[in-house]
C-alpha positions in Angstrom: 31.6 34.6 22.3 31.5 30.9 20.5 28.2 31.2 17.7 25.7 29.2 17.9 26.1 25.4 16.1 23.2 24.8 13.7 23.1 22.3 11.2 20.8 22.3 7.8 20.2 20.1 5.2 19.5 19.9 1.8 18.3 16.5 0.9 17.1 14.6 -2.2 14.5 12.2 -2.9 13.1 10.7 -6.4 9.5 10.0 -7.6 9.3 6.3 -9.2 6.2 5.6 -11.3 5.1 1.8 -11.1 7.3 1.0 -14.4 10.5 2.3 -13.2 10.1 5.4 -14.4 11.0 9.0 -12.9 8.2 11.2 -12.9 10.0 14.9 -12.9 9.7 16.6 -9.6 8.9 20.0 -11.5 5.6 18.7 -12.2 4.6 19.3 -8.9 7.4 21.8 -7.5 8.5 23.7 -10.2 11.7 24.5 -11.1 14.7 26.3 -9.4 15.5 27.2 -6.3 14.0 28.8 -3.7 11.2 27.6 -1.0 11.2 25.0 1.4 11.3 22.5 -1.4 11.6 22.4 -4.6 12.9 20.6 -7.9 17.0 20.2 -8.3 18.5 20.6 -11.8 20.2 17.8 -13.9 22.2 18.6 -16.7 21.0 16.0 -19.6 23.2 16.6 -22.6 21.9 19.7 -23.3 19.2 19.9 -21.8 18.3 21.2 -17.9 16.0 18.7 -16.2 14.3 18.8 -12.8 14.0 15.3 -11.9 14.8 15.4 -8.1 12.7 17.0 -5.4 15.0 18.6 -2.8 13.6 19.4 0.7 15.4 22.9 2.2 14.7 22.5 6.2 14.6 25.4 8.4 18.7 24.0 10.4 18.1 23.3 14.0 20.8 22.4 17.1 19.6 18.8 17.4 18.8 16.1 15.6 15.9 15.5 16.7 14.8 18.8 16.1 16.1 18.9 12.4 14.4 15.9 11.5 11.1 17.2 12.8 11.8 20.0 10.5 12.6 17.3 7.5 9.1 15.6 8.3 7.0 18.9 8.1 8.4 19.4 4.8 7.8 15.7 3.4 3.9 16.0 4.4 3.9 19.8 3.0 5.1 17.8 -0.6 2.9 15.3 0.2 0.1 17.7 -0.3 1.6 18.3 -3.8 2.2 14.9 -5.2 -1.2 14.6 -6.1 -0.5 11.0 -7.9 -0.2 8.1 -4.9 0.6 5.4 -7.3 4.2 7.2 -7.5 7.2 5.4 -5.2 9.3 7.6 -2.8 12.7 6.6 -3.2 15.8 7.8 -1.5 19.5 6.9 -1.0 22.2 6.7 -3.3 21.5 5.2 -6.3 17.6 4.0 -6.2 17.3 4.5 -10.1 20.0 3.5 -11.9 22.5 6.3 -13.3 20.3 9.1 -10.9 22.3 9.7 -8.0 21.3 11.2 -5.0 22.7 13.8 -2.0 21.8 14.4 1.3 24.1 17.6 1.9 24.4 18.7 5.7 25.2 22.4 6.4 27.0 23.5 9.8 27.1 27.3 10.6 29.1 28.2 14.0 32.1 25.7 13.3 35.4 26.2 12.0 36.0 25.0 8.1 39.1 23.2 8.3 40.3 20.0 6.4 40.8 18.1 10.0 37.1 18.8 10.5 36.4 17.2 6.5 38.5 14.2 7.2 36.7 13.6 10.5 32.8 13.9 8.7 34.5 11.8 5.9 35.7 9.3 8.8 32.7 9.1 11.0 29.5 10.0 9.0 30.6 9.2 5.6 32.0 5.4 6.3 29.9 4.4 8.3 26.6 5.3 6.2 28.6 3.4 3.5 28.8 0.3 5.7 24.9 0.5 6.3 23.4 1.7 1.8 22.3 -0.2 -0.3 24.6 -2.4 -2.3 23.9 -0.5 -5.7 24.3 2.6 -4.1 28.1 2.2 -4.8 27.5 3.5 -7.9 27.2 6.8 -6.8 31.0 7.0 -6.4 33.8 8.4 -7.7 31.9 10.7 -9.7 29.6 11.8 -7.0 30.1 10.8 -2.8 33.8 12.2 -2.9 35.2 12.2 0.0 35.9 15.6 1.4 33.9 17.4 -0.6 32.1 20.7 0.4 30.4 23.9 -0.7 30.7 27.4 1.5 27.5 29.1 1.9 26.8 32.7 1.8 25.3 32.1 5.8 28.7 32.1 6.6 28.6 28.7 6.7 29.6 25.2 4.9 27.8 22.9 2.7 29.6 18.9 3.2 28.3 17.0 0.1 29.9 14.2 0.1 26.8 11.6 2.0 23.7 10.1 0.0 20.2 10.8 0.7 19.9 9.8 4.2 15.8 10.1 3.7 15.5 6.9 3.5 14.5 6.7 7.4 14.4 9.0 10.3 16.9 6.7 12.1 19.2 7.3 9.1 18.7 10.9 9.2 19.4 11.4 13.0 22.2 9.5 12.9 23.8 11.5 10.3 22.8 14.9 11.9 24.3 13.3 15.3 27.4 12.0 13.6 28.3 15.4 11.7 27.2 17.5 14.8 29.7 15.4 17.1 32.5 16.1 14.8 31.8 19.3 14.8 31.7 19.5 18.7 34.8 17.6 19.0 37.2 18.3 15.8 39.8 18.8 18.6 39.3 15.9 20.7 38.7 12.9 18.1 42.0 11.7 17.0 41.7 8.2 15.5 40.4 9.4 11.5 40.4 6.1 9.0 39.9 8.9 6.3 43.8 9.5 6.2 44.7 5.5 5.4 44.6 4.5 2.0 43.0 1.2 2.7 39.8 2.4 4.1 39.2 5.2 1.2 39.7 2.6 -1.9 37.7 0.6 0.6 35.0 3.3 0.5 35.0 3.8 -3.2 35.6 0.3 -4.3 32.4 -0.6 -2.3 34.5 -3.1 -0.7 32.5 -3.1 3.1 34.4 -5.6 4.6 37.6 -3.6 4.6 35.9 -0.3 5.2 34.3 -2.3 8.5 37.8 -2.9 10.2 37.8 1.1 11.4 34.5 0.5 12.6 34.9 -0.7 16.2 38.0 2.6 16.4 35.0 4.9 15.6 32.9 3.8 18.4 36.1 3.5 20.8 36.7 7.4 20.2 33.4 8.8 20.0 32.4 7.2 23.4 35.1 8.8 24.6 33.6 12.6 24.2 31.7 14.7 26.3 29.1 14.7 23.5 28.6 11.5 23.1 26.0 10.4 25.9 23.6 13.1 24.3 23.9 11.7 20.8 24.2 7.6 21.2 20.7 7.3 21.2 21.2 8.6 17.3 24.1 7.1 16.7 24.3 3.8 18.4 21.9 2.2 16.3 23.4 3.3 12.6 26.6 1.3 14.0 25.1 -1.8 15.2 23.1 -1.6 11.7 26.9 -1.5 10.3 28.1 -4.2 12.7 25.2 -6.7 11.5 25.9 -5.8 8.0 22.5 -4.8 7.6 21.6 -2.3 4.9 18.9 0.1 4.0 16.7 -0.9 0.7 16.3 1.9 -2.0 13.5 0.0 -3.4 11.2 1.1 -0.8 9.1 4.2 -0.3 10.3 6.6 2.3 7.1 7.4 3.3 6.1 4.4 5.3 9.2 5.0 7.8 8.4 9.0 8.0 4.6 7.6 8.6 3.5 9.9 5.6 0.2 9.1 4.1 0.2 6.9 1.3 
């Protein structure tokens, strides 16, 4: 009997004071790890900070689902940020030298590289075609492509995108985009992630190039049995990328998650 697909999350978001500062997210999470949320460690020389607040959702079989799950958790750390002059900011890069990940974790499917080089190909270029320009930062040192983490669920960690918080249109097009690779690993056959052009494209930044396997992506996800379920998710991340319209880490994730402010 096939187990159940889930997918998880462990995404990342950064509190801004109005001078540009980061206000650590142990002030109002504490520390470590545990919870539903809770503060993620930098290493600063020597020093262990807690900088970035990192939501832990309870993984869910749809996107939709998943980002509900997301939500409840931003208004449960809304009750904690007790200081509303403080930004929301999520992405890549939205403070410079701070990056940020939005991890997805799949439990029921197969680790294999063909399934890496497919989330590198479909969730990972085409959320570089759509980030912030700055965001490009991020990479090589973090944003490498292929890169993942087992779990002890029995599962796997990919760690390669940004923080996808900054919308709940990004979000469900990720979650849609990793889920359909998952679904299909053996049916998806066109992957840009094995041509050398399209990964110095994705590292360079350069979104041009990366946008020539754009129109192949669409061509051979709209050709699985999955897809009618998930366009609604993921048709609107690529016309974003077709447009060359990209997200804005300068603004607070709360207005598109209609948090209070």
């Amino acid at each position: 009997m096939d187990r159940q697909l889930l997918i998880g999350a462990d995404p990342e978001f950064v509190l801004v004071t109005p001078a540009g500062k980061v206000a650590a997210a142990s002030r109002f999470f504490g520390a470590g790890v545990g919870g539903a949320a809770g503060a993620d460690a930098v290493l600063v020389g020597r020093r262990l900070l807690y900088p970035v607040a990192e939501l832990r959702p309870e993984p869910a079989e749809d996107p939709a689902a998943l980002a509900a799950n997301v939500r409840r958790l931003l208004l449960r750390a809304a009750d904690r940020i007790s200081e509303p002059a403080l930004r929301w900011a999520a992405g890549a890069m939205p403070v410079p030298g701070l990056a940020l990940g939005g991890h997805i974790h799949l439990s029921g499917a197969p680790l294999t590289s063909r399934l890496l080089r497919l989330l590198d190909s479909y969730a990972a270029f085409p959320l570089a075609l759509v980030e912030d320009p700055a965001g490009r930062a991020r990479r090589p040192r973090y944003g490498t492509l292929g890169d993942f983490r087992q779990q002890p669920h029995g599962g796997f960690e990919y760690r390669t995108l940004p923080s996808w918080l900054v919308s709940p249109a990004a979000a469900k097009a990720c979650f849609a985009l990793v889920l359909l690779c998952a679904r299909e690993a053996l049916n998806l056959t066109y992957m840009p992630a094995l041509e050398e052009r399209y990964v110095e494209a994705y590292y360079a930044g350069d979104r041009s190039e990366l946008a020539g396997c754009l129109d192949g992506l669409a061509k051979s996800i709209a050709n699985t049995s999955s897809y009618p379920a998930l366009a609604p998710y993921i048709e609107p991340l690529f016309e974003a990328a077709r447009r060359g319209t990209t997200w804005d880490e300068n603004s607070d994730i709360r207005i598109k998650w209609r948090l209070p402010l």
